[in-house]
C-alpha positions as CSV (number, residue, x, y, z in Angstrom):
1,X,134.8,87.7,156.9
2,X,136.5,87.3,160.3
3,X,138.2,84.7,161.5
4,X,139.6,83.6,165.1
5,X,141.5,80.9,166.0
6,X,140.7,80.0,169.2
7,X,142.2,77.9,172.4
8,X,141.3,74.6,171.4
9,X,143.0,71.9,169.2
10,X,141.5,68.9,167.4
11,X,143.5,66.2,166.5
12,X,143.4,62.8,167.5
13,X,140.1,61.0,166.0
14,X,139.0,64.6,165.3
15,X,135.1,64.2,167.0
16,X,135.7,67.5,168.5
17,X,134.8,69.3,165.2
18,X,131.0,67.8,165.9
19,X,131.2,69.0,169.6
20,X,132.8,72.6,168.5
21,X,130.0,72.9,166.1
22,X,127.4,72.0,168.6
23,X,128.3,74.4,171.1
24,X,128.5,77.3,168.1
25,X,124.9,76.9,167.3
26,X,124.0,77.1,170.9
27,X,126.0,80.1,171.2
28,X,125.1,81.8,167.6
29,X,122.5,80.2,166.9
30,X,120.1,83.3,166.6
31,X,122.5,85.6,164.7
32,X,122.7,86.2,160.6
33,X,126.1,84.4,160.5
34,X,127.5,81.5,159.0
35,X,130.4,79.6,160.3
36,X,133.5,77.4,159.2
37,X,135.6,75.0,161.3
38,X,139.2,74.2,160.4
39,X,142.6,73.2,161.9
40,X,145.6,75.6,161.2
41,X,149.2,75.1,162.1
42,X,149.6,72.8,165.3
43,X,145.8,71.7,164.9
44,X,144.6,74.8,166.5
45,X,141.3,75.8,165.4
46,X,140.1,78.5,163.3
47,X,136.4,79.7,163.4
48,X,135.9,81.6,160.0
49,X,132.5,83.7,160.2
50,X,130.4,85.0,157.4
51,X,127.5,87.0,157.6
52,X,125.9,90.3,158.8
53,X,126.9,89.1,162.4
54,X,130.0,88.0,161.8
55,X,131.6,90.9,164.3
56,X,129.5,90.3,166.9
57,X,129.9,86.6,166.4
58,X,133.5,86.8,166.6
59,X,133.3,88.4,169.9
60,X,131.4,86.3,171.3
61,X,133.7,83.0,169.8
62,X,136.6,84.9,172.0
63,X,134.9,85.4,174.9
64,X,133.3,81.6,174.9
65,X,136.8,80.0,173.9
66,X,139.4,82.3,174.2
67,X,141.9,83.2,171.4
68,X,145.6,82.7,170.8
69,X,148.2,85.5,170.9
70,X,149.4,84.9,167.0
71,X,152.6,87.2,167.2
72,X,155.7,86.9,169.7
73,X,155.4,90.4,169.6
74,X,151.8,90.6,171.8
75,X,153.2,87.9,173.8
76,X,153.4,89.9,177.6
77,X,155.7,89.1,180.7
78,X,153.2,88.7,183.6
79,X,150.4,87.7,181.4
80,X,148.4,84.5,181.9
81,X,147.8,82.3,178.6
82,X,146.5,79.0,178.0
83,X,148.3,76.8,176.4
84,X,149.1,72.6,175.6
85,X,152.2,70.7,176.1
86,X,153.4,69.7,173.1
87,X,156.5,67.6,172.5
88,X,156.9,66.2,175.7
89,X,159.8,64.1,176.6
90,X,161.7,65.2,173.4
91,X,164.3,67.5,175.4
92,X,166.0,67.1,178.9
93,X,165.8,70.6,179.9
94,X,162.1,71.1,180.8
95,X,158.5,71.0,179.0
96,X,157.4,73.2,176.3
97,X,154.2,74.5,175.9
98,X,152.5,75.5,172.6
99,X,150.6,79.1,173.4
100,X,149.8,79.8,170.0
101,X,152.6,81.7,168.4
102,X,152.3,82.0,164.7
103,X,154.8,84.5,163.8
104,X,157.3,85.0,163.1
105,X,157.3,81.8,163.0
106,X,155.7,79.3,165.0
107,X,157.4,78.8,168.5
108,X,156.5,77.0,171.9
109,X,157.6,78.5,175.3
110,X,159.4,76.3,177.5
111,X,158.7,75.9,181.3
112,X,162.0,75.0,182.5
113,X,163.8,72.7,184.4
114,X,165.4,74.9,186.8
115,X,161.7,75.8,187.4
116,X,160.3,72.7,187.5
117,X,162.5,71.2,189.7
118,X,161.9,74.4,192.3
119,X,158.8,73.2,192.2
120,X,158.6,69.6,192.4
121,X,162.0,68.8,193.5
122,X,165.5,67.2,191.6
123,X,163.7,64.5,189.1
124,X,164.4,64.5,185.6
125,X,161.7,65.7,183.6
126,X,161.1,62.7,181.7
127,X,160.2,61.2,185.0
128,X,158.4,64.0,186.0
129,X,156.5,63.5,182.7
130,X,156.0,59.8,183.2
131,X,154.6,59.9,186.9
132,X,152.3,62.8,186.3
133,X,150.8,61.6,183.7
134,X,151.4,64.2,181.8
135,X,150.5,63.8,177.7
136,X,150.7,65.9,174.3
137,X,148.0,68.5,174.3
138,X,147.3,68.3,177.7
139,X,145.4,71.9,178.4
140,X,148.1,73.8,180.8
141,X,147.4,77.7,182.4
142,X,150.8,79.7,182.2
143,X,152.8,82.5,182.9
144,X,155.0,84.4,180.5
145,X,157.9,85.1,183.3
146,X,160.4,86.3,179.8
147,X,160.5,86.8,176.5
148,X,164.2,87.6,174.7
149,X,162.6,88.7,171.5
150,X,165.8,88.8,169.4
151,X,166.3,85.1,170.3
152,X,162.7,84.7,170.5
153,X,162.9,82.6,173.4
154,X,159.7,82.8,175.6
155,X,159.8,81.2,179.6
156,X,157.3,79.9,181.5
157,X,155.8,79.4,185.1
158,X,152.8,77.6,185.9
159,X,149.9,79.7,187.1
160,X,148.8,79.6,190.5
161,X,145.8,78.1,190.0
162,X,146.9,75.6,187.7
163,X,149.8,74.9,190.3
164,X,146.8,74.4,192.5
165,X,145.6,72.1,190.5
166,X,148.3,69.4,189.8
167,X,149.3,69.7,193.6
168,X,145.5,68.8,194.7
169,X,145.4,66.0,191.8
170,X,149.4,64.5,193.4
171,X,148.0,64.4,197.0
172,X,143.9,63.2,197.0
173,X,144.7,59.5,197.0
174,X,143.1,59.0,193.7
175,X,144.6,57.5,190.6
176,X,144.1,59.4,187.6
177,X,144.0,59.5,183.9
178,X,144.2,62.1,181.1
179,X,143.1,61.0,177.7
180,X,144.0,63.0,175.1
181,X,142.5,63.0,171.5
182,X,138.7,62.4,171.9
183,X,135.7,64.0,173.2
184,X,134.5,63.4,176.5
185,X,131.4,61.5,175.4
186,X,133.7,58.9,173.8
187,X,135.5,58.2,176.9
188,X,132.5,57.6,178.6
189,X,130.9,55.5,176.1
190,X,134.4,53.1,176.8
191,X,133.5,52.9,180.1
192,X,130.0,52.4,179.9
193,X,131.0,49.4,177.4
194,X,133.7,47.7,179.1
195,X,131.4,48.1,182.4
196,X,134.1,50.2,184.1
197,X,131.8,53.1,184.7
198,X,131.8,52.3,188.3
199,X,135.7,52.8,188.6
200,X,135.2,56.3,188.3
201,X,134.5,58.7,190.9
202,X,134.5,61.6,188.3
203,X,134.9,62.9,184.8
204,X,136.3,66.0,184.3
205,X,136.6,68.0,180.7
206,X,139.7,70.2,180.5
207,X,139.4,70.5,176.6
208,X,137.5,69.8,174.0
209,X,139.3,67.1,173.6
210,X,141.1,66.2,176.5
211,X,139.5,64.4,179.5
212,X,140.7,64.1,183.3
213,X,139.1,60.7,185.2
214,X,139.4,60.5,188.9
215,X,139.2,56.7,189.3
216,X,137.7,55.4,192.8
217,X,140.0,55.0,195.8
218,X,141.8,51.3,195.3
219,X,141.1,51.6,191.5
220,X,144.1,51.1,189.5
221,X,145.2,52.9,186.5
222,X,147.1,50.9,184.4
223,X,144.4,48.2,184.9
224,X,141.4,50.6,183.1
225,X,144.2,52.1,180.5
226,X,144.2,48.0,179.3
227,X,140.9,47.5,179.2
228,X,139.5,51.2,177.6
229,X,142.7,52.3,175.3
230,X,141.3,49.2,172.6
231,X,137.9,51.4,172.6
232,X,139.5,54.9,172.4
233,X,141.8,54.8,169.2
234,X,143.9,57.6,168.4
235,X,143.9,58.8,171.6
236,X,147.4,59.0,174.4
237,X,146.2,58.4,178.0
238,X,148.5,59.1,180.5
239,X,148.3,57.5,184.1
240,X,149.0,59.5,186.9
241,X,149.5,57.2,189.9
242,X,148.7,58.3,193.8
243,X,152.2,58.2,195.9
244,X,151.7,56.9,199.5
């Protein structure tokens, strides 16, 4: 048997089990393997194959979804990981970020405020938090910048490219929202029932089950948070509001 846990968490209303499963029978669907789906420690998900293809399988599971590091001791300075904020607004001295460290024991690296506030100027992070919309388990790109491994303390810096990314998403005069806990197929079903379909200029998946929607120039977010959240239980939406 081998099994991987790979980048992806399922929580929330847990539809991203079906989804997971979908996209494993597209992608092993003509080998002699057999696979399970469960959530491990911090709802990460393990992929346990079984079966005369189950090396080759796993392979190809960590190339499709990635994988997490497990131990602090693979964690690398310089290394890119992907990771998901987790505890957010819970401490004043920046954002942590669950990579997928197992052991020792389980431990989230912190992107901190000194950093943060080099980057997006003197705001406390829980306002940061609040006007970027940022939510639990949204899917973040990092870089390992230190890791004290006697007091297992691991540091953070966004990578350029996700940098990139929440910099374009500030300044394009679109409101935005992330929805957390739900597939991307659910979100859209909302919109399609509540008729606001038309509000939004695009959907975008960052996880399995985290969606990004670009609402249309003039569109308000707090408005379609009222009207989908009823349709999207279990989920956290955060609204990330364009500045003039």
């Amino acid at each position: 048997m081998q099994e991987v846990v790979i980048l992806e968490k399922v929580y929330g209303d847990r539809s991203g089990f079906l989804k997971l499963d979908r996209k494993l029978k597209a992608l092993l669907g003509d080998l002699e393997v057999e696979w399970k789906l469960s959530a491990v420690k911090k709802n990460w998900v393990k992929v346990s194959l079984n079966g005369e293809d189950e090396e080759i399988s796993a392979n190809l599971v960590r190339e499709e979804f990635g994988e997490v590091p497990y131990r602090l001791s693979a964690v690398r300075e310089g290394r890119t990981y992907r990771g998901r904020f987790i505890d957010l607004g819970k401490v004043g001295y920046g954002a942590y970020v669950d990579i997928g460290i197992f052991t020792p024991k389980p431990k989230d690296a912190l992107l901190p405020l000194y950093y943060l506030k080099e980057i997006f100027g003197e705001m406390p992070v829980r306002q940061m938090i609040r006007e970027f919309g940022w939510v639990d388990n949204l899917p973040v790109e990092v870089v390992v910048t230190g890791v004290e491994f006697g007091a297992r303390e691991v540091e953070l810096a966004f990578s350029d490219a996700q940098l990139k990314r929440i910099k374009t998403w500030l300044s394009d005069g679109h409101d935005k929202l992330f929805i957390a806990g739900t597939v991307s197929e659910n979100v859209e079903k909302a919109l399609i029932k509540t008729g606001h379909g038309r509000d939004v200029k695009r959907i975008e998946e960052l996880g399995l089950m985290e969606t990004l929607l670009v609402l249309k120039k003039g569109t308000q977010a707090p408005g379609i948070i009222k009207e989908i959240g009823p349709h999207l239980r279990g989920t956290v939406i955060g609204a990330m509001k364009f500045r003039e």
